[in-house]
C-alpha positions as CSV (number, residue, x, y, z in Angstrom):
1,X,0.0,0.0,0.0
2,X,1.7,3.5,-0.9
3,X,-0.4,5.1,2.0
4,X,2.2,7.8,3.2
5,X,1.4,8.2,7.3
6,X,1.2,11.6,8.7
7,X,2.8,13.3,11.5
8,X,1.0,14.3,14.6
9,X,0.3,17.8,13.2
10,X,-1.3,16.0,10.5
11,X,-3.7,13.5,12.6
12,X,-5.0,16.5,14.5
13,X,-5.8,18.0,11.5
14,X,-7.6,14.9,10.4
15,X,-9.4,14.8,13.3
16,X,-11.7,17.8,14.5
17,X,-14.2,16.9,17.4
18,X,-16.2,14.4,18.4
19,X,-20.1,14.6,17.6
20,X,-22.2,13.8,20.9
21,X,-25.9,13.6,19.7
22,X,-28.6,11.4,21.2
23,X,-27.6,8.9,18.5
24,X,-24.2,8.8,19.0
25,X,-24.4,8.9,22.7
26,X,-26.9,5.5,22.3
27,X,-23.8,4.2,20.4
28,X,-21.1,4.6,23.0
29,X,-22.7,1.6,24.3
30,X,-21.6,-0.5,21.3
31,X,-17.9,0.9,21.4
32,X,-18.7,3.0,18.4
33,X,-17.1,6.8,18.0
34,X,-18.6,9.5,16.4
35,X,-15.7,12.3,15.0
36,X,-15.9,15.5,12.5
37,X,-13.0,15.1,10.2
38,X,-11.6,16.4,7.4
39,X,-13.7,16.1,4.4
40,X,-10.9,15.0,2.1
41,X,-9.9,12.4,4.8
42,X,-10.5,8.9,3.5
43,X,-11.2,5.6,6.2
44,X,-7.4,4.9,6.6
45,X,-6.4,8.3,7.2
46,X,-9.4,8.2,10.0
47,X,-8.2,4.8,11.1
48,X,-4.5,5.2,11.5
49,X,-5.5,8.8,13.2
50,X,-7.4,7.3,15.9
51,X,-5.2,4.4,16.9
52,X,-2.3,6.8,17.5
53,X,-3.9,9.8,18.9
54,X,-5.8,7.6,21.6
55,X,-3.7,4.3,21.6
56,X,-6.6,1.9,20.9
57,X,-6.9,-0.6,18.3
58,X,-10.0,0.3,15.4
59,X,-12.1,-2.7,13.9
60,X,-14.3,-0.6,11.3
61,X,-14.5,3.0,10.3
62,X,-18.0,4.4,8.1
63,X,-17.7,7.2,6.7
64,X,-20.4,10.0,5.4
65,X,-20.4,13.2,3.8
66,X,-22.9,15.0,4.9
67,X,-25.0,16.9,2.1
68,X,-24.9,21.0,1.9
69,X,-28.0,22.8,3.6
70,X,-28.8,26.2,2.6
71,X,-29.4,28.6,5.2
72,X,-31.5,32.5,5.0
73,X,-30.4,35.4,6.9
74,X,-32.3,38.4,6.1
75,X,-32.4,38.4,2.4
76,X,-29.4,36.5,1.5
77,X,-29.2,32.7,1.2
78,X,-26.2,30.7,1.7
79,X,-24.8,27.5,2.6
80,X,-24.0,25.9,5.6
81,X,-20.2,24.3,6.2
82,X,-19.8,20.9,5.1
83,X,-18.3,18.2,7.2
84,X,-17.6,14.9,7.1
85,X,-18.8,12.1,10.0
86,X,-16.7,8.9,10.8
87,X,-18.1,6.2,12.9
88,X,-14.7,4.5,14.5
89,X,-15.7,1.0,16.1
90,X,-12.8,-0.1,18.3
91,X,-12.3,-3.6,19.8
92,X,-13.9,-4.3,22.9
93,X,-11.0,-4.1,25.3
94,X,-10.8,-0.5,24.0
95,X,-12.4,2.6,25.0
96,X,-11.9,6.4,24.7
97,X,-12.4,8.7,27.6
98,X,-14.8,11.5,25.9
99,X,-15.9,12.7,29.6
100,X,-13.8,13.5,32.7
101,X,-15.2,11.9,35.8
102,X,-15.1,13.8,39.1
């Protein structure tokens, strides 16, 4: 594979923040990880960003592009940013800390 891996600059940039909906909070309990990323990251990218930015090993990554909304203020219309959603499943030994416990 001529995947070229980036540096740590580089997986921040890939990664922007995690999403925390009801959805995504039901899927915490299935190990599953919702993140914003880049839109011109691809699964790998997402993959090989996770396991060395949190040190866990990654089963599956989905991937969606979300589609543009348009959006009114006053009398001009324009878009929304776009973003990109990865679903990160990691193996069950595995977890990410997304909330500090006091």
């Amino acid at each position: 594979m001529s995947y070229i891996q980036p540096n740590q600059r580089d997986l921040l940039g890939i990664l922007k923040y995690p999403i925390l909906t009801e959805k995504t909070i039901r899927l915490l309990e299935q190990n599953q990880y919702s993140f914003a990323v880049d839109p011109k990251a691809d699964k790998t990218a997402v993959k090989y960003a996770v396991e060395q930015l949190f040190d866990v090993k990654v089963i599956s990554v989905n991937t969606s592009l979300l589609p543009l909304r348009k959006r009114r203020v006053g009398k001009f219309i324009g878009t929304k940013a776009r973003y990109k959603r990865a679903i990160v499943e990691l193996a069950p030994e595995n977890s990410i800390t997304l909330f500090e416990e006091e």
